[in-house]
C-alpha positions as CSV (number, residue, x, y, z in Angstrom):
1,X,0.0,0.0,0.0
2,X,1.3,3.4,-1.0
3,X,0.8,5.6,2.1
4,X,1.2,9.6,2.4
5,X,-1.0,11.8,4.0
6,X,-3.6,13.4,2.3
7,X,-3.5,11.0,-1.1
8,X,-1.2,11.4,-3.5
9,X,0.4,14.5,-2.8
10,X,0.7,14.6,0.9
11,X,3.7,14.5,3.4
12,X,4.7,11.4,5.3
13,X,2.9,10.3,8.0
14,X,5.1,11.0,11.4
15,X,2.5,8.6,13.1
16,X,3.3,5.7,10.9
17,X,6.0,3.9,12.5
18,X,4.0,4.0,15.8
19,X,0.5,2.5,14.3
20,X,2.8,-0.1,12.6
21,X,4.5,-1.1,16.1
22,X,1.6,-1.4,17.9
23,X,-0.6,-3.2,15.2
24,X,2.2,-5.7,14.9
25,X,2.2,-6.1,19.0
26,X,-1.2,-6.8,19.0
27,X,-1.6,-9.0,16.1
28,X,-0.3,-11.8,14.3
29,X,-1.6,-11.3,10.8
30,X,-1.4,-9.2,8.5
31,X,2.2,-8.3,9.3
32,X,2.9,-4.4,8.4
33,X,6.1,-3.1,7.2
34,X,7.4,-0.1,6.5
35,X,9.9,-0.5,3.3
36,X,10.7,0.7,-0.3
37,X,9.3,0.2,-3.7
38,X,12.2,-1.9,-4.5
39,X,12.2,-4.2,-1.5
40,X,8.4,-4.7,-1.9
41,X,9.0,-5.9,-5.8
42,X,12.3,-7.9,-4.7
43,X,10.0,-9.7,-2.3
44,X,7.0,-10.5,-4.4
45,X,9.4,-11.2,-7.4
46,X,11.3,-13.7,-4.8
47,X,8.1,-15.3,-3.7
48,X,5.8,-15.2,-7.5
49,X,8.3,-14.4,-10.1
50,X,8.2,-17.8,-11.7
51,X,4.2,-17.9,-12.2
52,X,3.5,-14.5,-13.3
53,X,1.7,-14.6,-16.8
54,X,3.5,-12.2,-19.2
55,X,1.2,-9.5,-20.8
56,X,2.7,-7.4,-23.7
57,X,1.4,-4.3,-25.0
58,X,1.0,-0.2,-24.6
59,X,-0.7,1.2,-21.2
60,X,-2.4,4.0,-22.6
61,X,-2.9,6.6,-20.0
62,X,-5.9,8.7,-19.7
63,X,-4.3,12.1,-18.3
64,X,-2.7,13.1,-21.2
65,X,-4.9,14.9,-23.2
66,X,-4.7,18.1,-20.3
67,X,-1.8,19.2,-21.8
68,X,-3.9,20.3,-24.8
69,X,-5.3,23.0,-22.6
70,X,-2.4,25.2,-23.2
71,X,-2.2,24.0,-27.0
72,X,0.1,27.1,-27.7
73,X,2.7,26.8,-25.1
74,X,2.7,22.8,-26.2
75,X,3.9,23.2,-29.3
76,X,6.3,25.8,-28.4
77,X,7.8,23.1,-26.1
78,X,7.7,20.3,-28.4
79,X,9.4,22.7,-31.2
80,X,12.2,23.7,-28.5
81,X,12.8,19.9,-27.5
82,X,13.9,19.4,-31.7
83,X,15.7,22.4,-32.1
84,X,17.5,21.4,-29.5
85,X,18.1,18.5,-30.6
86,X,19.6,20.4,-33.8
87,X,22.1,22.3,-32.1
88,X,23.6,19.9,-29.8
89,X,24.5,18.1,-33.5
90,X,24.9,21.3,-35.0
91,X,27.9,21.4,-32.2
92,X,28.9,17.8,-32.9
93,X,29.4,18.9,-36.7
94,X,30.6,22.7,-37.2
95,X,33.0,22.1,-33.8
96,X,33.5,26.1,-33.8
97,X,32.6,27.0,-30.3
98,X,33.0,25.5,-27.2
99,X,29.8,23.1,-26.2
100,X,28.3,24.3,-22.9
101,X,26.6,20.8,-21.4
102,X,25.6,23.0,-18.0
103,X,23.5,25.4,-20.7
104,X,22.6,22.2,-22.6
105,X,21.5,20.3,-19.3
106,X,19.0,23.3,-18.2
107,X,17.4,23.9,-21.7
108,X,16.3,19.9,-21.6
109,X,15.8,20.2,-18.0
110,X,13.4,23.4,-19.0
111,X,11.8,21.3,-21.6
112,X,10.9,17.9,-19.2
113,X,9.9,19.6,-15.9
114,X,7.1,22.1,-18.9
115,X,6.1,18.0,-20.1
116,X,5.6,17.5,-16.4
117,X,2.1,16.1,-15.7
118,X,0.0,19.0,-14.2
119,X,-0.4,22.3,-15.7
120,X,-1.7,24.0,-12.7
121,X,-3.8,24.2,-9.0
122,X,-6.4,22.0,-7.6
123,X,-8.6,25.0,-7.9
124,X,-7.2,25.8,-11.3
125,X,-10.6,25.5,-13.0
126,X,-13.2,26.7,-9.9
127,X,-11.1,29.2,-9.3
128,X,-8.6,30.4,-12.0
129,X,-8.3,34.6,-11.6
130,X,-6.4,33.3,-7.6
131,X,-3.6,34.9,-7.6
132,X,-2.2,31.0,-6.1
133,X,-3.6,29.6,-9.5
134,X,-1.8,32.4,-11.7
135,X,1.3,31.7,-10.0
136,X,1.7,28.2,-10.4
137,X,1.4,28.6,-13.8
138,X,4.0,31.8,-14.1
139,X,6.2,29.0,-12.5
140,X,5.5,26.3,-15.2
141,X,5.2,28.7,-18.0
142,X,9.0,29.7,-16.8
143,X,10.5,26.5,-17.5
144,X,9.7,26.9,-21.1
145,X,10.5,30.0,-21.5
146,X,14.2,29.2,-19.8
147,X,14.4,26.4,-22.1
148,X,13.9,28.7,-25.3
149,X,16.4,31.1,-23.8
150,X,18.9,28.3,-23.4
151,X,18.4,27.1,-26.5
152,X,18.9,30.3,-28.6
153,X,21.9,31.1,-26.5
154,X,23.5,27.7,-27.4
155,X,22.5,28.3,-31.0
156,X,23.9,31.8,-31.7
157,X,27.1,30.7,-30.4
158,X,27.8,27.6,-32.2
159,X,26.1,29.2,-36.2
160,X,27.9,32.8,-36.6
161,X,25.5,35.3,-37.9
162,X,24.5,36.0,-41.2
163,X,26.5,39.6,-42.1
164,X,24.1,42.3,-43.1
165,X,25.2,42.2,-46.7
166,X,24.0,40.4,-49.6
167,X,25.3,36.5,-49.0
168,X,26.7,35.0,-52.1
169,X,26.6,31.6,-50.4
170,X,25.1,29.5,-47.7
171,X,26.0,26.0,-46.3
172,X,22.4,24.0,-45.5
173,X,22.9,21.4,-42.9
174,X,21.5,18.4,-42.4
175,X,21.3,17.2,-38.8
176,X,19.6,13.7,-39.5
177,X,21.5,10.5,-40.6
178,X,20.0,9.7,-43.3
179,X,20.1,12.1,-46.9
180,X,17.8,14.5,-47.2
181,X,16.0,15.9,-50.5
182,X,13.2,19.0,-49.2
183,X,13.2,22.5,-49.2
184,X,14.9,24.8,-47.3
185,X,13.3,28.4,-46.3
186,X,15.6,31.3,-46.0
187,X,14.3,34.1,-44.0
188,X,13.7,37.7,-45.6
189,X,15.9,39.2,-43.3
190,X,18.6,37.1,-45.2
191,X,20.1,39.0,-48.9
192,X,21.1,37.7,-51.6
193,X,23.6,38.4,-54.2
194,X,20.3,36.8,-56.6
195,X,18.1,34.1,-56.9
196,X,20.2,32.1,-59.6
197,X,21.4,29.4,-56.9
198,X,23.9,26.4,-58.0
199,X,25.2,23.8,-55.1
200,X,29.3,24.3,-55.0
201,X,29.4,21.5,-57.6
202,X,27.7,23.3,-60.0
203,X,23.9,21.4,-60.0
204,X,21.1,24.3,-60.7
205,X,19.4,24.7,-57.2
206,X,15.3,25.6,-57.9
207,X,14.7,29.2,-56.2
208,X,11.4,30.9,-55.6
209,X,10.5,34.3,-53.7
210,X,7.2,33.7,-51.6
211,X,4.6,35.6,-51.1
212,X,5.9,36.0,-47.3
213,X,8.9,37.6,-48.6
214,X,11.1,34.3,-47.5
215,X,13.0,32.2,-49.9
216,X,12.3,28.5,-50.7
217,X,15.4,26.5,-52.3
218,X,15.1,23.6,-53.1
219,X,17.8,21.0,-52.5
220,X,18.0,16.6,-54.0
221,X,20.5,15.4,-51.7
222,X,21.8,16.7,-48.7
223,X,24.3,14.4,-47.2
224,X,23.6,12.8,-43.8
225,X,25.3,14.4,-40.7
226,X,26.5,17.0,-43.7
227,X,26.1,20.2,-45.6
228,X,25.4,21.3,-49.1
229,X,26.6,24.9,-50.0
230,X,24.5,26.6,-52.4
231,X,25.7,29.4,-54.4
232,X,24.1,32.4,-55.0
233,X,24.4,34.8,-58.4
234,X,22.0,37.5,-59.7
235,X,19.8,35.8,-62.3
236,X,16.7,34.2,-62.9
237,X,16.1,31.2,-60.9
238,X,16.5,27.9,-61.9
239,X,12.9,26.0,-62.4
240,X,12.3,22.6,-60.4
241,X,12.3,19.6,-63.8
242,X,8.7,19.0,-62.8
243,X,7.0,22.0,-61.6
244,X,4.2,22.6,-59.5
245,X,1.1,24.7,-60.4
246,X,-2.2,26.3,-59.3
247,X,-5.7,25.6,-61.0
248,X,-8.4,27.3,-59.5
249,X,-8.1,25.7,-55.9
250,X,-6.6,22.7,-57.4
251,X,-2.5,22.3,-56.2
252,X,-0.9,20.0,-59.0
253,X,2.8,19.2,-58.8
254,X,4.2,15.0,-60.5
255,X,2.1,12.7,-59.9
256,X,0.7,14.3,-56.1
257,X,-2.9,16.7,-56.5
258,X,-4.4,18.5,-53.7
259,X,-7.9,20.1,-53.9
260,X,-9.6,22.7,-51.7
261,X,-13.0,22.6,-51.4
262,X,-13.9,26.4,-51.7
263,X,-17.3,25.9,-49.6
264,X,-15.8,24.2,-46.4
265,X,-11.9,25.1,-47.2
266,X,-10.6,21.2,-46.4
267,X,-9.0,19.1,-48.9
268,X,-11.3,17.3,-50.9
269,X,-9.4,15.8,-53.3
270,X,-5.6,14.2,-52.6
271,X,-3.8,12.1,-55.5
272,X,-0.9,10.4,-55.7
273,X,-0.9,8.6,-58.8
274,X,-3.8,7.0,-58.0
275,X,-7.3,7.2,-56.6
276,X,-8.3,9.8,-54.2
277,X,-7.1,9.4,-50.7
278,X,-9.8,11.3,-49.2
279,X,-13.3,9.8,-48.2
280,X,-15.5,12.5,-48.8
281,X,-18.3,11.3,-47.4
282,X,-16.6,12.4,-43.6
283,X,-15.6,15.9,-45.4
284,X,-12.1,16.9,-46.5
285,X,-8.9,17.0,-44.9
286,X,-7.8,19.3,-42.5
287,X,-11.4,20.6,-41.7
288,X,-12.2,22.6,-38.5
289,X,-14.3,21.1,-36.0
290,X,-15.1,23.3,-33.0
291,X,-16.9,21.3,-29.7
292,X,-19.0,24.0,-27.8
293,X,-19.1,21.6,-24.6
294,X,-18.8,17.9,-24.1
295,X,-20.8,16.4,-26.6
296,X,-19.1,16.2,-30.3
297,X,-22.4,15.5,-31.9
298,X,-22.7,19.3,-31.3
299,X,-19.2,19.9,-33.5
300,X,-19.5,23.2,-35.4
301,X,-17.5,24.4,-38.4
302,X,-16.5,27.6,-39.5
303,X,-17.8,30.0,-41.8
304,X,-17.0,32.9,-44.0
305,X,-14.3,30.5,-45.9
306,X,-12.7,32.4,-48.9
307,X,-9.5,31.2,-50.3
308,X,-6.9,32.3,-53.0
309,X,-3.2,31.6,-54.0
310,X,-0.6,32.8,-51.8
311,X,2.8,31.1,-54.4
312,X,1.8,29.7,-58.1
313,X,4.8,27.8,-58.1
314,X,6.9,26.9,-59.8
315,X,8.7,25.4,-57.3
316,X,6.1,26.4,-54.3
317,X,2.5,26.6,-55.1
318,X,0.1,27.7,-51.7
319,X,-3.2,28.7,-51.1
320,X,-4.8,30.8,-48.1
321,X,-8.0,30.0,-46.9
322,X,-9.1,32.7,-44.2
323,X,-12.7,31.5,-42.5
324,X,-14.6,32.3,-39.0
325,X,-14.1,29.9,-36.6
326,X,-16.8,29.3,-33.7
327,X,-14.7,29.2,-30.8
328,X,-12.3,32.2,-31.9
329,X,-11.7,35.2,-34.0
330,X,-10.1,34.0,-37.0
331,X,-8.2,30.8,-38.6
332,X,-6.3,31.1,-41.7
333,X,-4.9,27.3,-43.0
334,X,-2.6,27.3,-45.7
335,X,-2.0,24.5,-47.9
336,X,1.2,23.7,-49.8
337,X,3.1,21.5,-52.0
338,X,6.4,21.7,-53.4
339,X,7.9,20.5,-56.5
340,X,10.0,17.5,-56.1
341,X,8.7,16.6,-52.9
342,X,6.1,13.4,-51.8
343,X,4.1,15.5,-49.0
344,X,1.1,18.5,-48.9
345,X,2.1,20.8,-45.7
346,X,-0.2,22.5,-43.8
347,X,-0.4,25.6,-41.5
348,X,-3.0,25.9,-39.5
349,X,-3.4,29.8,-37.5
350,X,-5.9,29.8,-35.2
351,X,-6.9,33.1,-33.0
352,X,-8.6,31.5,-30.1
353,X,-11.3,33.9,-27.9
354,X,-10.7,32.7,-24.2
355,X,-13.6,30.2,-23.5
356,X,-14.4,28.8,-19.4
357,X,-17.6,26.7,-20.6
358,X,-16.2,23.3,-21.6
359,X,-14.8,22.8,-25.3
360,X,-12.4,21.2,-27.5
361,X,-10.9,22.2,-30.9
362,X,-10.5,19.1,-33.5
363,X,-9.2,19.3,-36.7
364,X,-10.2,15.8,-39.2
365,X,-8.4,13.7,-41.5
366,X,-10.9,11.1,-43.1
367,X,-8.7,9.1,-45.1
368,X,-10.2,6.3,-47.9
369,X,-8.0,3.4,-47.2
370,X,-9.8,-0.1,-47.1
371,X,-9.0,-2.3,-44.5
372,X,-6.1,0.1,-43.0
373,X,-4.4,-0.6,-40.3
374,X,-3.6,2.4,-37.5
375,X,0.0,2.9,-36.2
376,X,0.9,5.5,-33.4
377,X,4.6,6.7,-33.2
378,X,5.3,6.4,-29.8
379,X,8.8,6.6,-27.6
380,X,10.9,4.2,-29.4
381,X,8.0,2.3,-30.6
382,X,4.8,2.0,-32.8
383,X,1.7,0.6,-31.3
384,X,-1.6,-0.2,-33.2
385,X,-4.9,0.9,-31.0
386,X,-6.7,-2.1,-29.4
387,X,-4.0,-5.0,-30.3
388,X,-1.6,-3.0,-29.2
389,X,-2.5,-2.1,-26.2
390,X,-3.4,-3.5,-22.8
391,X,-6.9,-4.3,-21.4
392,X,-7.8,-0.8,-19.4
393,X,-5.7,1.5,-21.9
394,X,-7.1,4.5,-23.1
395,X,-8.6,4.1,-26.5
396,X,-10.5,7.7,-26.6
397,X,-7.1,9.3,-27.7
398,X,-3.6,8.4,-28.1
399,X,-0.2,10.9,-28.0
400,X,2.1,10.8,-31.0
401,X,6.2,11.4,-30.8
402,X,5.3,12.5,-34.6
403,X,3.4,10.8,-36.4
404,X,0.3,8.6,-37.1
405,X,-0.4,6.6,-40.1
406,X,-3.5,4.9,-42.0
407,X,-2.0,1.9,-44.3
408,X,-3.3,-1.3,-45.7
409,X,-1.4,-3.7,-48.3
410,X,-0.5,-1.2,-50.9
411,X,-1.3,2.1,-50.3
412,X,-1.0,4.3,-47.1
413,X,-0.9,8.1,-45.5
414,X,1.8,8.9,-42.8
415,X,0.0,12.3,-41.0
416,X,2.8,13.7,-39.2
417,X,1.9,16.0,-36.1
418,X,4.7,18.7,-35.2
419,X,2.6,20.8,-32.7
420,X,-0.4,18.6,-31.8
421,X,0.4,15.5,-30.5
422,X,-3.2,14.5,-29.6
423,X,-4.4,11.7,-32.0
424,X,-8.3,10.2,-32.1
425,X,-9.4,7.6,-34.0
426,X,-12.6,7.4,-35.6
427,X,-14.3,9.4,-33.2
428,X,-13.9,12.3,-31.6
429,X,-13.7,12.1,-27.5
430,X,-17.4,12.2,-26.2
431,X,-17.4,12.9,-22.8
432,X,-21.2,12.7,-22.2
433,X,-20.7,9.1,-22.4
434,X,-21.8,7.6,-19.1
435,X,-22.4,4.9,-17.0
436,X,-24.1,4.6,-13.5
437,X,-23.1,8.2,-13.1
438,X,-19.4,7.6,-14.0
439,X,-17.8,8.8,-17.3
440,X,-17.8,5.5,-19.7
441,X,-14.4,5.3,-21.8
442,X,-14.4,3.8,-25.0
443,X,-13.5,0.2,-25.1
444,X,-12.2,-0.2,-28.8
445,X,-10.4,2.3,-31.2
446,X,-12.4,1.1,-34.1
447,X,-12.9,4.1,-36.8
448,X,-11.2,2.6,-40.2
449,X,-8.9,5.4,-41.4
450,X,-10.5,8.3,-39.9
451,X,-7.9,10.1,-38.0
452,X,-8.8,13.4,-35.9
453,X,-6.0,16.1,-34.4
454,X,-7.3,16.7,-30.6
455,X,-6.0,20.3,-30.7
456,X,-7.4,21.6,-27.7
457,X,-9.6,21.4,-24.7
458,X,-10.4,22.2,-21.5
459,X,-11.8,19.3,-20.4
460,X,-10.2,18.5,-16.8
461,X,-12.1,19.7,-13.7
462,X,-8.6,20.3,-12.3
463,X,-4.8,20.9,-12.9
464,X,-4.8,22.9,-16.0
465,X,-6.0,25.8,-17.8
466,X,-9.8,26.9,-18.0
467,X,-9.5,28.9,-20.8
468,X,-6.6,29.6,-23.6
469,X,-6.8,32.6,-26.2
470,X,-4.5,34.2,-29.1
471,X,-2.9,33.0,-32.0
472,X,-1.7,29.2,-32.0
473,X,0.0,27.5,-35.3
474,X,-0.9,24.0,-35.9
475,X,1.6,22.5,-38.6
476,X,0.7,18.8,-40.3
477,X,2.3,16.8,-43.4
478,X,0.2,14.3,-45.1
479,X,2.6,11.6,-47.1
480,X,0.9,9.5,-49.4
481,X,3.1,6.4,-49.7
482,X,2.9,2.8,-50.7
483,X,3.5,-0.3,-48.4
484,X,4.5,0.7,-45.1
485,X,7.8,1.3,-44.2
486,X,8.3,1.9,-40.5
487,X,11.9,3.6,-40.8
488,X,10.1,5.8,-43.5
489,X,7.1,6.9,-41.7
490,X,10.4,8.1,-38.7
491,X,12.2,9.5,-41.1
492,X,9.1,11.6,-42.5
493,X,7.8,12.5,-38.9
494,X,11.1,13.9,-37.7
495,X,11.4,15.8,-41.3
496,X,8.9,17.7,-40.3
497,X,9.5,18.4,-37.1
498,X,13.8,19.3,-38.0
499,X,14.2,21.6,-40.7
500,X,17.0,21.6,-43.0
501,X,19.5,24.7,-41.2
502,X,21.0,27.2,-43.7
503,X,24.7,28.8,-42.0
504,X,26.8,31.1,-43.1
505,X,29.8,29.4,-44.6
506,X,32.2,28.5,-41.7
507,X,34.7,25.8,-40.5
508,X,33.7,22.5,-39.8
509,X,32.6,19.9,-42.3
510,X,33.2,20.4,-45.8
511,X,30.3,21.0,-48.0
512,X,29.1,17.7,-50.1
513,X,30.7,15.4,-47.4
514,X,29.2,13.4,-43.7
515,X,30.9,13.6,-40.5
516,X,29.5,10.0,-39.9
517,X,27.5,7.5,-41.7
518,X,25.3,4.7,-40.5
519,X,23.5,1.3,-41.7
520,X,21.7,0.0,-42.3
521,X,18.9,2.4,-43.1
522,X,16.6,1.6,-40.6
523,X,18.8,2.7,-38.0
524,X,19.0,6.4,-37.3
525,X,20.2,8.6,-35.0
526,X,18.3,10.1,-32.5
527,X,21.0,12.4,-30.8
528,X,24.4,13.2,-31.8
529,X,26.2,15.4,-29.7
530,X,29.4,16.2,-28.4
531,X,31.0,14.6,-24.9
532,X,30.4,16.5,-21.8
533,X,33.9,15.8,-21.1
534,X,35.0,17.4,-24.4
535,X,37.0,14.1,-25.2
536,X,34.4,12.7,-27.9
537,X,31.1,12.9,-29.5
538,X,28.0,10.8,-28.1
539,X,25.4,9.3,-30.8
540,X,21.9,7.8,-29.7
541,X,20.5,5.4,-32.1
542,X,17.4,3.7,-32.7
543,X,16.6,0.9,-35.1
544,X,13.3,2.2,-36.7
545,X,12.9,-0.5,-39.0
546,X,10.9,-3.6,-38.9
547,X,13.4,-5.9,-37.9
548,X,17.0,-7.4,-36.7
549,X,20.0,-5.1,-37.4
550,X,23.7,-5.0,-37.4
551,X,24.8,-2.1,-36.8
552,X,27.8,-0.5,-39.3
553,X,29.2,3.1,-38.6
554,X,31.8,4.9,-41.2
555,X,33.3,7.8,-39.7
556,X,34.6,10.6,-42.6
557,X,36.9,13.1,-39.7
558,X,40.0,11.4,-40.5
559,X,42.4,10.2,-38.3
560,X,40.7,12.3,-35.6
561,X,38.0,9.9,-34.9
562,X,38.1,6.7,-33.1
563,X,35.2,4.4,-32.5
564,X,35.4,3.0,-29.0
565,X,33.6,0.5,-26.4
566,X,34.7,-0.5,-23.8
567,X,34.8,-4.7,-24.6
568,X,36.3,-3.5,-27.9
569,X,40.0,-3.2,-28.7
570,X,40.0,0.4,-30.2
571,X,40.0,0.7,-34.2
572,X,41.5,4.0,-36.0
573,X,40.0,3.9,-39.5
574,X,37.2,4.5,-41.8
575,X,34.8,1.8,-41.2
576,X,33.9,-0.5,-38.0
577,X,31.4,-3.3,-37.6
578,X,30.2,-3.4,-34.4
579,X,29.1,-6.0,-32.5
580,X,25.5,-4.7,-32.3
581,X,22.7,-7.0,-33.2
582,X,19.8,-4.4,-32.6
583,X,16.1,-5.7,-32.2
584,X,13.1,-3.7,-34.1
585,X,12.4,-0.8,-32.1
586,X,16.2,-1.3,-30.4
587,X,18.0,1.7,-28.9
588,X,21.9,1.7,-28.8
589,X,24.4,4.5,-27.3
590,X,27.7,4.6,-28.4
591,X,31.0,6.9,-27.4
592,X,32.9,8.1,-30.4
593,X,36.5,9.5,-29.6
């Protein structure tokens, strides 16, 4: 029995040892005593270990979907927690300023103690104007805003500033192990000597000013754990070998076609090569749902929708579509593809009015895949709702790292989830649902390939925010794809969440080459960073594919590097085989000196 007083967050009791002296004096059984977790478990492992059944599967909590109730400050978190990510590679590749792992420690420690479980008071719903209630979450919100700080910090000293004149080249980093073909968006604070862009090599790079003023480049193969350097000329842009175009509200751009239905603003129609993806009977993609209340049956959708182009290609083609929302001022969702590329992106802006009744903010993906099956990214893992999962999981929602995905034999959609990691299947979470008096969870996913972004809510009676209000971005990819790849669906879900980084030209690694390599490609790194003790470089890795691998590392530094563990004579040279066997969903950390 787990005793404190109070419940769950109360004080030890100083009675305790007392009660359990005297109860034992009196009695003979039960026997009390006062001991650890662990020496409770050693015990009952000692005595039952050898006849415990073994259940497999995901425990699904129920809590999770609070942390929707600040859907702004979420994403902001989630987005820090990658970029920093970035820039502790970013330190591991360029190696032109010191690494700070006291700075680096208090940005992730900002970023864990914001994922921490409560958002707020007990009273943080009855009574959220108390000052007690405002300044518990001044104290949360401070751990973000710490871990931005940090973050920043550790990036502006590690990527030297662009000079304020016009930049005749940039180096585009990739931070991800695996080669990268995407676009790369250059702010408009950045100049250029021109828009006629060439890699170092001399391959024509596609160019195109956007409407925001920004520039999109885009780039076929930037190496992993390397940098391309693009060139930069006056001239008229290069244009992508297949370019990408605006109809009407139709986006067309190879063999991939996006739609916008100009009555409700979703995506009605989504091609990629085939039929269409989207079952229209459920709507379009990416339409607004707004809950006023518990009951989704109520779900409202906005009005006023007008859309028109924002870029007509060729390389970026966008459209705007500006509507009313129920349950805020305005929402503005932009929808774009770009030439070369397997993916539509979207951009969701939502000005939310501040709301105490109970509500929740939904935005639907009905997909038209047959017989799909559902997978969930989750830590390290992918679990598929109901066989997945243990008896007593939560089934009403389910939180992804980055990405969900609808497949069946042949044909598939990875929707990856930067900002909103909420996920519901089928339906949308009803809590009217009831039995005796007590709310009634759903028992089975179920839902086919009807996927639903939980964006916000305030829901809970206690712990976190009543109301939220202002402008929140809500970013999405939909990937049509064939079979299912698991490594693929990683790779594309982390993609989206780690941009491609353009620096000024600098020392470090030379443009067109990797610091490191790994296979096979399933396995990818997750974190690559230097030592704390300055002596090395530490690399996380994570076998995303669907089976047994054995892991091979090729480090490019020269005779500076040195692959070392310690069962392992050390090896100077290019290429080691280690003695790694990693399972599916396998993680592996290895020191590099």
């Amino acid at each position: 029995v787990r005793y404190t007083v109070g419940g769950d967050n109360g004080p030890p009791d100083p009675n305790l040892p007392d009660v359990v002296r005297a109860w034992n004096e009196q009695y003979l059984s039960p026997r009390f005593a006062i001991a650890t977790t662990e020496e409770l478990f050693e015990r009952f492992e000692k005595k039952y270990g050898n006849t415990l059944p073994v259940r497999r599967g995901d425990l699904t909590p129920y809590w999770e979907d609070g942390a929707a109730s600040t859907a702004r400050e979420l994403a902001e978190n989630r987005e820090t927690a990658e970029a920093l990510a970035q820039t502790e590679t970013l330190y591991a590749l360029l190696r032109d300023a010191p690494y700070a792992p006291a700075t680096v420690y208090g940005a992730w420690r900002g970023v864990h103690l914001f994922d921490e479980h409560t958002w707020g008071a007990a009273n943080s719903i009855t009574d959220p104007d108390s000052p007690d209630v405002k300044a518990q979450w001044a104290y949360k919100l401070a751990f973000l805003r710490t871990a931005q700080q940090d973050e920043r910090a550790l990036r502006d000293a590690v990527v030297h500033p662009f000079p304020p004149v016009p930049q005749g080249a940039v180096d585009i980093v990739n931070t991800c192990s695996w080669p990268r073909a995407g676009i790369v968006i250059l702010p408009h604070s950045l100049a250029l000597a021109g828009l006629r862009a060439r890699e170092s090599t001399g391959r024509p790079v596609p160019a195109q000013r956007l409407s925001t003023g920004e520039t999109a480049l885009f780039l076929e193969d930037v190496p992993p754990l390397g940098c391309l350097r693009v060139l930069f000329e006056p001239g008229e842009p290069f244009v992508p070998g297949t370019p990408v175009s605006v109809k009407g509200t139709t986006l067309r751009g190879g063999i991939l076609e996006a739609a916008v239905d100009p009555a409700t603003g979703s995506i009605s129609t989504l091609r990629a090569g085939g039929g269409n993806l989207v079952d229209r009977s459920a709507g379009g993609l990416n339409g607004y749902f707004y809950v006023p209340g518990r009951d989704p049956r109520r779900a409202r959708q906005d009005t006023s929708v007008a859309v028109h182009v924002a870029d007509s290609g060729p390389l970026v083609a966008s459209l705007h579509v500006v509507s009313r929302p129920p349950g805020g001022t305005a929402l503005t969702r932009t929808v774009r593809v770009t030439a070369g590329t397997d993916r539509v992106e979207i951009i969701d802006t939502l000005w939310k009015s501040p709301v105490r009744e109970k509500e929740s903010v939904h935005f639907g993906f009905p997909l038209r895949i047959p017989g799909a099956t559902i997978r969930v990214d989750n830590a390290f893992g992918i679990i598929r709702p109901d066989s997945d999962q243990l008896p007593g999981s939560c089934r009403d929602f389910f939180t992804a790292e980055h990405w969900v995905d609808a497949s069946n034999e042949s044909t598939g959609v990875t929707l990856a989830v930067p900002d909103a990691p909420l996920v519901e299947i089928g339906t949308m979470t009803d809590e009217t649902q009831n039995r005796g008096g007590v709310r009634s969870w759903k028992e089975h996913a179920g839902g086919g390939s009807l996927l639903w972004s939980y964006a916000m809510n305030n829901y809970w009676h206690t712990n976190y925010k009543a109301d939220q209000e202002g402008q929140t971005v809500f970013r999405y990819a939909v990937i049509p794809h064939g079979v299912f790849d698991p490594s693929a669906a990683e790779k594309a879900g982390i993609e989206a969440s780690q941009p491609l980084i353009p620096v000024p030209p600098q020392e470090g690694i030379a443009p067109g080459a990797s610091l490191l390599t790994i296979e096979p490609q399933g396995v990818i790194a997750t974190a690559f960073k230097p030592a704390s003790d300055g002596k090395g470089w530490i690399l996380h890795l994570y076998n995303a594919g669907g089976g047994r691998a054995s892991l091979r590392m090729t480090w490019h530094g020269g005779g500076k590097g040195t692959f070392y563990r310690s069962d392992l004579a050390e090896r100077r040279g290019a290429e080691l085989q280690l003695p790694v066997l990693m399972p599916a969903s396998g993680i592996a950390i290895v020191r590099i000196e």
